[in-house]
C-alpha positions in Angstrom: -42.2 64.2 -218.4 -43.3 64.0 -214.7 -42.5 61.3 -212.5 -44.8 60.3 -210.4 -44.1 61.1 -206.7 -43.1 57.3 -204.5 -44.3 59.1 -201.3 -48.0 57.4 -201.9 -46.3 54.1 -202.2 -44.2 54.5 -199.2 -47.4 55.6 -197.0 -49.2 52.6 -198.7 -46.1 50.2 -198.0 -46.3 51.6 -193.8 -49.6 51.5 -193.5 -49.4 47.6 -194.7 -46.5 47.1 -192.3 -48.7 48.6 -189.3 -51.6 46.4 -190.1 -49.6 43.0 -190.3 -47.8 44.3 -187.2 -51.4 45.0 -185.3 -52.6 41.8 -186.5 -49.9 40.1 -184.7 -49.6 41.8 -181.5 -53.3 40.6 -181.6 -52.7 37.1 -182.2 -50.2 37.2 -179.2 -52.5 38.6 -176.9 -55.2 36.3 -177.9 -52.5 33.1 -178.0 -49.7 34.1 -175.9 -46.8 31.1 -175.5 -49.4 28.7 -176.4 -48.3 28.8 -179.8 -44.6 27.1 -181.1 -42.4 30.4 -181.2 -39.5 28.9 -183.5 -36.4 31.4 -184.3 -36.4 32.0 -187.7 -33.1 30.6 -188.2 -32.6 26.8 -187.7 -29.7 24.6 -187.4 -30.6 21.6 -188.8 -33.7 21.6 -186.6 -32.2 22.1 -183.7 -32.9 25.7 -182.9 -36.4 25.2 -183.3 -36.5 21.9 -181.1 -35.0 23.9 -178.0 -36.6 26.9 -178.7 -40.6 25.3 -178.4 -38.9 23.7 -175.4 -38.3 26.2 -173.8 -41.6 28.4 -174.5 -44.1 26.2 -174.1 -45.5 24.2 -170.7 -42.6 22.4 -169.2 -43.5 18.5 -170.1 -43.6 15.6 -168.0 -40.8 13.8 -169.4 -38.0 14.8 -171.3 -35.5 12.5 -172.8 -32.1 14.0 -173.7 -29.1 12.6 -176.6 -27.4 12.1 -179.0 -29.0 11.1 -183.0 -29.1 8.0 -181.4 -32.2 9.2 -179.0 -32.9 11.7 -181.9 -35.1 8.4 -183.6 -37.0 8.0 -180.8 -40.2 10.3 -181.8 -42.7 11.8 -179.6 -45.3 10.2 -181.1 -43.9 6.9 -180.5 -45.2 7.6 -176.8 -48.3 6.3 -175.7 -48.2 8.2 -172.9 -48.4 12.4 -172.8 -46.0 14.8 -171.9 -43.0 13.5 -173.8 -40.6 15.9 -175.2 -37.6 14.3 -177.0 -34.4 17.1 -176.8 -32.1 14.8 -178.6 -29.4 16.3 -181.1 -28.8 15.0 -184.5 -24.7 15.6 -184.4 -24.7 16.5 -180.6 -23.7 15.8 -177.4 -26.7 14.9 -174.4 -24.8 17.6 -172.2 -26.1 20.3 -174.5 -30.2 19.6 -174.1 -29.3 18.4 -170.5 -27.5 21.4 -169.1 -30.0 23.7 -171.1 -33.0 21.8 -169.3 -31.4 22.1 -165.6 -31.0 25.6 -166.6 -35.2 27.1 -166.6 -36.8 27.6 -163.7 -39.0 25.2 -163.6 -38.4 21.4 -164.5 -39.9 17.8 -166.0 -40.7 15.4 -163.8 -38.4 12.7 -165.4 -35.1 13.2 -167.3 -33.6 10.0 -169.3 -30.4 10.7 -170.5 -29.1 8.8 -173.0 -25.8 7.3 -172.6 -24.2 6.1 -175.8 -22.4 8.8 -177.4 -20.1 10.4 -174.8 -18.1 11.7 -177.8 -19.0 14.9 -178.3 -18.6 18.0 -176.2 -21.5 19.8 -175.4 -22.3 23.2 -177.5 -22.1 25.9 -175.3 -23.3 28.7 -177.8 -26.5 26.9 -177.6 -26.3 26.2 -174.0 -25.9 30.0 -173.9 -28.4 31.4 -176.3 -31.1 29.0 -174.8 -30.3 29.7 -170.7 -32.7 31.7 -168.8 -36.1 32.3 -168.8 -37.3 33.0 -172.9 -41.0 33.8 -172.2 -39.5 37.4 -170.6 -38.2 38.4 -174.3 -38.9 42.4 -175.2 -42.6 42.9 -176.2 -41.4 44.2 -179.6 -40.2 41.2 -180.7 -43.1 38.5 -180.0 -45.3 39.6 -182.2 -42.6 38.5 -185.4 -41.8 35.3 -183.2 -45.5 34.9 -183.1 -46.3 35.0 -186.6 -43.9 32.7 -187.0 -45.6 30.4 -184.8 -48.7 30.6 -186.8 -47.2 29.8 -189.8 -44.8 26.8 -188.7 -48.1 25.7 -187.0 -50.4 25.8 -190.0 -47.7 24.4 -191.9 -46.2 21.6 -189.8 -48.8 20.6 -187.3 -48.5 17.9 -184.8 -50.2 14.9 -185.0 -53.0 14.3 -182.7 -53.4 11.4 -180.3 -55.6 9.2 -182.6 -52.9 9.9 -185.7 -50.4 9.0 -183.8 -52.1 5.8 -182.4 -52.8 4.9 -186.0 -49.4 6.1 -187.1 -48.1 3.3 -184.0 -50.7 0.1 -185.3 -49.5 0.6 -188.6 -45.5 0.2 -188.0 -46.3 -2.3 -185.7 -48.2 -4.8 -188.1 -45.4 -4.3 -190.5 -42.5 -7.3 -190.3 -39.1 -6.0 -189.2 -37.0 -4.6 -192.1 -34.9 -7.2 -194.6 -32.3 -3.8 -195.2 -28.7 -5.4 -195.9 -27.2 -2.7 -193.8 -23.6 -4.9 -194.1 -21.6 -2.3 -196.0 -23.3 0.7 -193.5 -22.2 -1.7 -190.6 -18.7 -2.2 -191.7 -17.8 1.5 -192.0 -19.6 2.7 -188.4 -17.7 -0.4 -186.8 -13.9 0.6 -188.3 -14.7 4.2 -187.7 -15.0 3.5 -184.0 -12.4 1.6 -183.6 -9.8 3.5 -185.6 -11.0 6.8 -184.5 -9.2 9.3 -182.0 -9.2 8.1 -178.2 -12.6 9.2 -176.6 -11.8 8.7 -173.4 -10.9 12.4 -172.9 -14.2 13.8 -174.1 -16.4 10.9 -172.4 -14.8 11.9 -169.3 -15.6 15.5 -169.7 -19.4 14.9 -170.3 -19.5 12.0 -167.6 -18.1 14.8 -165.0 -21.0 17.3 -166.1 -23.6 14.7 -166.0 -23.1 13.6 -163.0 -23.0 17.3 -161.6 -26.6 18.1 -163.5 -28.0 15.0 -161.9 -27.1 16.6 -158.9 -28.5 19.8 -159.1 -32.1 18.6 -161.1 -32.4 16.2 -158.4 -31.9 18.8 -156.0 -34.8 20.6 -157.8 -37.6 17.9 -157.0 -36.7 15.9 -160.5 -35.8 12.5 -161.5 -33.4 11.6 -163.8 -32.2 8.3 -165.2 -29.5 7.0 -167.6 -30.2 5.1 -170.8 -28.4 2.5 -173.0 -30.6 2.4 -176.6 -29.2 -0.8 -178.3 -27.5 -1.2 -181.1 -25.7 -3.7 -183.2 -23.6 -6.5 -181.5 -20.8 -5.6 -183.5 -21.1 -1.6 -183.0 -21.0 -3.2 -178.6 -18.2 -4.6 -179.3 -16.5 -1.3 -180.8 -13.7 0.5 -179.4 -15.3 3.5 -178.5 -18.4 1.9 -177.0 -16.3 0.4 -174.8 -14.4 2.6 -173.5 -16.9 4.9 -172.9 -19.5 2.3 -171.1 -16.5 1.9 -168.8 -16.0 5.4 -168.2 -20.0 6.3 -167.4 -20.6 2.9 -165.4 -18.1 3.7 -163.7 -19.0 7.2 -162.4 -22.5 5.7 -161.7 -22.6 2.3 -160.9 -25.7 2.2 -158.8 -28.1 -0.1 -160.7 -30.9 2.7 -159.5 -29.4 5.3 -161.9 -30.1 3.4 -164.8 -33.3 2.6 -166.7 -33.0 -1.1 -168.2 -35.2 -1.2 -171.4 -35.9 -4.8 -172.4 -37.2 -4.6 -176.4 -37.4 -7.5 -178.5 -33.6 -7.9 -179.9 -34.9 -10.2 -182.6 -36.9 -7.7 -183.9 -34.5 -4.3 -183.7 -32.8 -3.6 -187.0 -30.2 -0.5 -187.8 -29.5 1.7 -190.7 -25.7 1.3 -190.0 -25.7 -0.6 -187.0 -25.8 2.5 -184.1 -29.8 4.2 -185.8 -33.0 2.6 -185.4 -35.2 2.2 -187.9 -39.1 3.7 -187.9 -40.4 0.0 -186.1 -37.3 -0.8 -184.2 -37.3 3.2 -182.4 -41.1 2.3 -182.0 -40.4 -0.9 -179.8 -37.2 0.4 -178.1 -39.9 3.5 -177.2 -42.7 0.9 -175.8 -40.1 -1.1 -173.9 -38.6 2.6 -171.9 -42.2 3.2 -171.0 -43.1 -0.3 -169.9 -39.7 0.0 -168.2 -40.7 3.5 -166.4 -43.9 1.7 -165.4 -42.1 -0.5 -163.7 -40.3 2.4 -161.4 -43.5 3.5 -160.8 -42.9 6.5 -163.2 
């Protein structure tokens, strides 16, 4: 018995592969870095965060952090041009130093303050300095069909969603969440954990030098305390660190007070917002920026 030649499957299989291929180098010609160009690998989000940073139209303001800023959406912004770079899990250093690192800049730069913990990730500092938009022409047309598709699958909302999305949370009462047991844990964590005065001094050093050398570059840049529980205040760790950074910057210009209604915040475990409370702690940093003239 015969078999059948696989040579017509193998021209069939390259031809497909050419027409997908033309197909996207025409959807990058026609889009360009327009589109969201995410890797195709993620960590936790993260990649892809820094990676439409860094590819699309440099943003009015962009606030940097820790997953304490992390809750603070970008649709919680009335106002345009918000980009939020906070890290679930990271350090404010990492999205800071890889912002002062493109050639051109945001206007405004809040850096949030809270968790001086962590040091900064410096493979992803790395992989994400420079300018991205000059990558080889023989890879955008993959990263652009992968734009296409995280776009069709995950698209923004618009401006009127958003608005919605804001009026809804807004007419809802704060949250009744017993977060006592949640509370408890964060609060003996960070005041049994190891000394962070080490690390907070590290991150407070490289701060202060990116201030420096944004601000150099025609950009503003402000620090910022999100509030959390009394009790999580009164923590070891927050302490010491609050010293440490007020400290190093104890011009009352450098910061950004944010006055939200305390009454009405409430915490997962004490340090996160919740959907509401990140929605008024996002209102009260823009009336606050209003008041800078910002």
């Amino acid at each position: 018995m015969q078999h059948a030649s696989p040579l017509p499957w193998l021209i069939k299989c390259a031809g497909a592969a050419g027409v997908l291929l033309l197909a996207c180098g025409l959807a990058t010609a026609r889009f360009g870095s327009a589109l969201q160009q995410p890797t195709v690998t993620t960590r936790d989000g993260t990649v892809v965060t820094l990676n439409r940073y860094v590819r699309e139209p440099v943003p009015d303001l962009v606030l940097v952090g820790s997953s304490v800023a992390w809750r603070l959406k970008e649709e919680y912004f009335s106002r345009p041009g918000v980009r939020n770079l906070a890290l679930a899990g990271g350090s404010p250093v990492t999205s800071l130093d890889i912002v002062a690192k493109q050639k051109s800049l945001p206007k405004i730069v809040l850096i949030e303050s809270n968790v001086l913990t962590r040091l900064p990730d410096v493979a992803l500092i790395e992989k994400f300095s420079g300018d991205k938009r000059t990558e080889p022409l023989f890879l955008r047309p993959v990263r652009t069909a992968v734009a296409v598709y995280e776009t069709w699958n995950h698209p923004p909302p618009n401006r009127a969603e958003a608005r919605a999305g804001r009026d809804r949370l807004l007419s809802e009462p704060p949250s009744n969440f017993d977060n006592k047991v949640y509370l408890d844990r964060a609060v003996q964590q960070m005041n049994d954990g190891d000394d962070p005065s080490v690390p907070a001094e590290v991150n407070v050093a490289r701060i202060r030098e990116l201030i420096d050398d944004i601000e150099r570059r025609g950009s503003r840049a402000f620090l910022l305390e999100i509030p959390v529980a009394p009790e999580i205040e009164d923590s070891r760790m927050v302490r010491m660190s609050n010293a440490i950074i007020h400290a190093a910057f104890p011009d009352h210009a450098r910061w950004l007070p944010i006055h939200p209604p305390m009454k009405e915040l409430r915490w997962a475990d004490g340090v996160h917002l919740d959907e509401r409370s990140a929605l008024l702690v996002a209102r009260a940093i823009e009336s606050a920026l209003a008041e800078r003239g910002q």
